[in-house]
TORPALO-904278 format. One record per residue (C-alpha): x, z, y; residue number from 1. Coordinates in steps of 0.001 Angstrom, whole numbers, plus 500000, padded with zeros to 6 digits. Layout:
+--------+--------+--------+-----+
!      x !      z !      y ! num !
+--------+--------+--------+-----+
!      X !      Z !      Y ! NUM !
...
+--------+--------+--------+-----+
//
This chain:
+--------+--------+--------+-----+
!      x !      z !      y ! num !
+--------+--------+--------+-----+
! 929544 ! 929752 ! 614850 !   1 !
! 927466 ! 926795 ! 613203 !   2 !
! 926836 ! 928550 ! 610317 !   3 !
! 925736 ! 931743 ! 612024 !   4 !
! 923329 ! 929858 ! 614231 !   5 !
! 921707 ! 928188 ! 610681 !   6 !
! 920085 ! 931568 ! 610826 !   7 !
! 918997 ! 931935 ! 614032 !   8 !
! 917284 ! 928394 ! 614215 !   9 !
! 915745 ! 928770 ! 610794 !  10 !
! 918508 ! 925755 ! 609228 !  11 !
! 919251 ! 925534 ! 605309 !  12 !
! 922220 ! 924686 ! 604063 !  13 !
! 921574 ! 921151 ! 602018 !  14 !
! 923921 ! 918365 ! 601144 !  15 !
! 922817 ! 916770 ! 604443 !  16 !
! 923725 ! 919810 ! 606137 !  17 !
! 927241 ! 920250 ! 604480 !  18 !
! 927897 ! 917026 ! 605238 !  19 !
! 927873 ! 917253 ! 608912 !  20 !
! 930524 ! 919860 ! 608505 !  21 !
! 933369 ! 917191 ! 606859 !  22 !
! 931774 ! 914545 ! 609712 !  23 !
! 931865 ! 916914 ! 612855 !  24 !
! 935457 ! 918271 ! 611731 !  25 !
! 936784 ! 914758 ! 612320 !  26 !
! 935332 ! 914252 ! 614984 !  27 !
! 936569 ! 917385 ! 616829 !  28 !
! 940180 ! 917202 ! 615210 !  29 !
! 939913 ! 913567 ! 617255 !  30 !
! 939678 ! 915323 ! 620692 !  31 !
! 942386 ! 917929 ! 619308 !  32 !
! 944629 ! 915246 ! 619181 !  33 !
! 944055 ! 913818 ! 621986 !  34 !
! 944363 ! 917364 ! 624028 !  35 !
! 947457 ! 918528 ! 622103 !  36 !
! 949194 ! 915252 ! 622702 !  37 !
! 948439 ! 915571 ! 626422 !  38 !
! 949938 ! 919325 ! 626069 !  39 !
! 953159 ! 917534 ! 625193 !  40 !
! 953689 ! 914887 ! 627631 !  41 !
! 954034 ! 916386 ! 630828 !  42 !
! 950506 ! 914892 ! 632995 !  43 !
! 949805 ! 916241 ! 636164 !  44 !
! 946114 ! 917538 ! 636826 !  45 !
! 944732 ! 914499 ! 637920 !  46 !
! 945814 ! 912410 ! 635096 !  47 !
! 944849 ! 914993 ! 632761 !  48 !
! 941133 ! 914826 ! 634436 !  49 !
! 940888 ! 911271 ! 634124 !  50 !
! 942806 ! 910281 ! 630855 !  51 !
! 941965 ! 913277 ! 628784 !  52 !
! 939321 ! 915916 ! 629561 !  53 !
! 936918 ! 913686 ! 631344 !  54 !
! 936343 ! 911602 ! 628547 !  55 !
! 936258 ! 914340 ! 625337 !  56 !
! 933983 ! 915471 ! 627348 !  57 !
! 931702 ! 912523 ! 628246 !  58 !
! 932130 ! 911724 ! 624650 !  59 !
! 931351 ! 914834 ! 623199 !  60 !
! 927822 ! 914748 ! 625306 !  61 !
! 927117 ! 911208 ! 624128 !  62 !
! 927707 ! 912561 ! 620344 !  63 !
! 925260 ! 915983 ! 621459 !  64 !
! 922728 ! 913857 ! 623075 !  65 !
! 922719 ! 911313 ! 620148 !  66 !
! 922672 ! 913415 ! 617323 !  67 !
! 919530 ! 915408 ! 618976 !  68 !
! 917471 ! 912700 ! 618483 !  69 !
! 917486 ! 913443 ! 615158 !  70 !
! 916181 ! 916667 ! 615431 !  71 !
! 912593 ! 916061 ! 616045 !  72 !
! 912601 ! 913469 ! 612565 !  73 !
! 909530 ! 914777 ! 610075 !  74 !
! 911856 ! 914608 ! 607018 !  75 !
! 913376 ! 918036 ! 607272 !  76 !
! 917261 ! 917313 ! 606177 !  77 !
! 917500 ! 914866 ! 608911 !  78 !
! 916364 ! 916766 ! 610909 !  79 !
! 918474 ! 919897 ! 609729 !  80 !
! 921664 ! 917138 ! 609891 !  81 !
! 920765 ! 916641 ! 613287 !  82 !
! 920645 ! 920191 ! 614481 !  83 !
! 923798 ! 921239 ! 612735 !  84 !
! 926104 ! 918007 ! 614179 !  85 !
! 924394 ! 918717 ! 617520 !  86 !
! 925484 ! 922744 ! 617282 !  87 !
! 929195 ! 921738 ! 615340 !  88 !
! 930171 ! 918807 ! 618061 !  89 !
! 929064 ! 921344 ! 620939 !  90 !
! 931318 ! 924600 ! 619792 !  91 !
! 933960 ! 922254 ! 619204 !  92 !
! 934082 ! 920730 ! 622449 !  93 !
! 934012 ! 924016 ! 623840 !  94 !
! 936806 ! 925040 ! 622016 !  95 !
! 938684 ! 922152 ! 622135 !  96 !
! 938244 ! 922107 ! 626525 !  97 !
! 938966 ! 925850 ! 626543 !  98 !
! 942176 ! 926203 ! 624224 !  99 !
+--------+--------+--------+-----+
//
């Protein structure tokens, strides 16, 4: 979806850009964890809310927020680095809360 949206948004693909992609991975394989190892264990909804979705995704809205601010930087593969974490970390946490 990231790399689809590089053409909507007018992004190239640079070494700054591909980089995000090895970055963002690990960062969404984190949450993965973290929401398939709930899957086992047997929480009920409430602990579920509190020790697992709540915070991928407060976490995953920190990461968004932060990595926008790079977005507006004159030097263009910052601000292409920016833009592509920002779009990665968001389909991921989508995926990762909706799977």
């Amino acid at each position: 979806l990231t790399i689809m949206c590089f053409y909507f948004f007018g992004l190239s693909l640079n070494v700054a850009t591909i980089m995000t992609f090895s970055v963002s991975f690990g960062i969404i394989v984190d949450a993965t964890i973290h929401l398939l190892h709930a899957s086992k264990e047997k929480f009920d909804e409430d602990e579920l809310n509190h020790a697992i979705y709540m915070p991928v995704l407060i976490s995953s809205l920190i990461l968004i927020l932060g990595f926008c601010c790079f977005i507006p930087h004159y030097f263009l593969p910052i601000s292409q680095f920016g833009a592509s974490m920002t779009l990665t970390i968001f389909f991921g946490a989508i995926y990762d809360l909706y799977v």
